[in-house]
N, C-alpha and C positions, 0 to 999 in steps of 0.2 A: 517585808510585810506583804507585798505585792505575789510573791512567789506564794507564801503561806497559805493567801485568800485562793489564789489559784488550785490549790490542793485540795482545801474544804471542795470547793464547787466540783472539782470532777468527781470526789468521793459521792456525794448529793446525785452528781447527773448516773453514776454508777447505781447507786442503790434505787435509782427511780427506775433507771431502764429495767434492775433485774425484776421486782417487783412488776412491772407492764406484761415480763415474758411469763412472770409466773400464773399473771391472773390469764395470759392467755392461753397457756397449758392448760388452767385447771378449766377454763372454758371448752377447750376442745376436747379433754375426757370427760367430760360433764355433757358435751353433747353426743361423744362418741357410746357412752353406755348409756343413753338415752336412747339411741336410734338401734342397737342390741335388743334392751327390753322392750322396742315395739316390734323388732322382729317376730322376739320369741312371743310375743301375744296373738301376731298375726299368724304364727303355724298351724296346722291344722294336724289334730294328732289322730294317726292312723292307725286304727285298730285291726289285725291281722284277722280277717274270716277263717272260722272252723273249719277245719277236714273235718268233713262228711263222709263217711264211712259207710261203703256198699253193703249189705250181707253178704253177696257172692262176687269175687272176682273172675268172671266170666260175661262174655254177651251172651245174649239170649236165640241169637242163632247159633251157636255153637250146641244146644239142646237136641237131640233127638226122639226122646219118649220122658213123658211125665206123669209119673205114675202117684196119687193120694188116696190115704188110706186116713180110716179115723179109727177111733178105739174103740168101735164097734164093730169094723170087721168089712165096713163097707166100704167101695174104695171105685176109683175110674182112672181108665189110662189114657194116655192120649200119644200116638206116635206121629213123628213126621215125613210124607212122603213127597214124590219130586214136587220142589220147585219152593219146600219149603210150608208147604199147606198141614194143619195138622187135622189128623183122623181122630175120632174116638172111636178103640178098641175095646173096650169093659167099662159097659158093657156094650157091645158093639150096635152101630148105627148106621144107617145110611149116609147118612147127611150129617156136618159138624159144619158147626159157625168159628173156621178156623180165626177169621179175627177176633173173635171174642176169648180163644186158647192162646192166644199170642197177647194180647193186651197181659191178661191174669199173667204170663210169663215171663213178660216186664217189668211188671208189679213187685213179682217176687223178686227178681233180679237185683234190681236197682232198692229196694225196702231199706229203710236205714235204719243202722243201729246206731237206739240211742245210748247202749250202754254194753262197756264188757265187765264181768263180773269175779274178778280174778280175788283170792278163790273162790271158787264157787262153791255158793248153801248146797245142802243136802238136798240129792234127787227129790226127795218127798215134796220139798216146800217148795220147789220150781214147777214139780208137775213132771219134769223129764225120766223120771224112774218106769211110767206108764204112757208114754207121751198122747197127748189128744189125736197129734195128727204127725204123721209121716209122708213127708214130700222126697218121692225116689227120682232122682235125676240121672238120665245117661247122656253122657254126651256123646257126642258124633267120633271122638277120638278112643272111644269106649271105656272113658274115665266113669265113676260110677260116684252120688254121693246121696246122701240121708239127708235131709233136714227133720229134726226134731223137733217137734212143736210142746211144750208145755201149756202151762195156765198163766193166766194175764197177771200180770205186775195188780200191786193194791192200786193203783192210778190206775188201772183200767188204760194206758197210753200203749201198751205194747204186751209180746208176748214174751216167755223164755223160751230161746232156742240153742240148741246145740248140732252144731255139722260133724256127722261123724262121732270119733272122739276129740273137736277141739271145744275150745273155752266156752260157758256160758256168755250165751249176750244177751239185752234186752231189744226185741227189735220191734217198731212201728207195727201196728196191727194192722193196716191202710192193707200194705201187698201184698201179708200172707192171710188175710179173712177173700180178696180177691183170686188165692188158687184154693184155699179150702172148701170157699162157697160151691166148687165147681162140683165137689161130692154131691150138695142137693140139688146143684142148678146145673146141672149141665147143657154146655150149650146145643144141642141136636137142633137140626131142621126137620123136619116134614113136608114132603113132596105134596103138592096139594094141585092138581089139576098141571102138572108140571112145573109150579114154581115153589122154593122153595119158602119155609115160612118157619120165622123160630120158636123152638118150642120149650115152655118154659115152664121146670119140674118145679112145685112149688116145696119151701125149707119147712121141715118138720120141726 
């Protein structure tokens, strides 16, 4: 009898213990994926920034003469001599506000495309069949290239252009209206009791 009761009770003290280890198992995965889902609450999700995309991979000192021309026929050149100062050559000047040919040259440089256009529409609807403007670049290694200027996107945000013969892109209007305006505005000085003073052609 005594043996018997003996056996109930350790089966009792058995099933109590196992049940105490179970509720404390499910307690500590119960707090373990609790403290998981506040993790992942508290992350902070990082969104990777666009590549920005230059129109030309070159600096701007690597330029030597810049030559634009519109589809009129009209056009001004600008070359660069020591030290890095630019002259305007056509139509020739005394005086040129080379900072102000270097700024425009920045412009174009770094101008960002907002779009490449692979394939590309037909010449006609871009405007590149006729272009507005032609920006002749040499550079100092005697590399040579075209920018092609078409007609502006229906957004009015940029223009089509074409380097050479590569792909259409859409690119910011900001840096290439900044070297085309130079066709009506060019930067000249005027010597005026010896100091120089700018002078400013007005756009037709």
């Amino acid at each position: 009898m005594f043996g018997s009761s003996g056996v109930k009770g350790d089966k009792v003290m058995i099933r109590r213990t196992t049940w105490i280890v179970l509720v404390i198992f499910l307690g500590l995965l119960a707090f373990s994926l609790y403290v998981q889902n506040k993790n992942k609450g508290n992350q902070v999700e990082v969104t990777p920034s666009p590549v920005v995309e230059s129109l030309l991979d070159i600096n701007s000192d690597e330029i030597s003469t810049l030559r634009i021309e519109d589809e009129r026929g009209r056009a001004v050149e600008f070359k660069t001599v020591e030290g890095n100062e630019w002259i305007l050559v056509v139509p020739k000047s005394e005086a040129t506000d080379s900072n102000a040919v270097d700024g425009a040259v920045n412009q174009i440089v770094s101008s960002h495309v907002i779009s490449t256009i692979d394939p590309a529409p037909p010449d006609d609807a871009t405007g590149l069949k006729n272009p507005e403007y032609q920006i002749h670049l040499l550079l100092k290694d005697r590399r040579q290239m075209i920018i092609n200027v078409g007609v502006q996107t229906a957004t009015g945000s940029g223009y089509y252009v074409k380097i050479d013969d590569g792909l259409v892109k859409v690119v910011d209007k900001i840096g290439l209206e900044a070297v085309t305006n130079l066709i009506y505005q060019p930067p000249v000085l005027l010597m005026f009791a010896g100091m120089p003073t700018l002078l400013v052609t007005p756009q037709p």
